[in-house]
C-alpha positions, 0 to 999 in steps of 0.5 A: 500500500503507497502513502498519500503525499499528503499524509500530514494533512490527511491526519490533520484533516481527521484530528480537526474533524474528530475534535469538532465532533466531540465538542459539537456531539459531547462524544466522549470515550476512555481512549479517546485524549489519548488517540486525539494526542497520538493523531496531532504528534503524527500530524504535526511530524509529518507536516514537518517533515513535509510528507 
């Protein structure tokens, strides 16, 4: 399977649509701060190294 060029973006596109979710809908579940966390470090590595 071949990444995406833009896979920063993409996980940045998924972290700001998850988060506006559980404020918008109050959805919330045990794991979820640590998948948000792990999702904005993956993105913000990726976006700097521009990949």
């Amino acid at each position: 399977m071949k990444l995406p060029k833009n896979l920063g973006m993409l996980l940045l596109s998924i972290w700001l649509i998850l988060y506006g979710l559980m404020e918008l809908l109050k959805f919330n579940f045990q794991g979820l701060p640590i998948i948000m966390a792990i999702l904005a470090i993956a993105a913000g590595v990726l976006l700097l190294l521009q990949r």
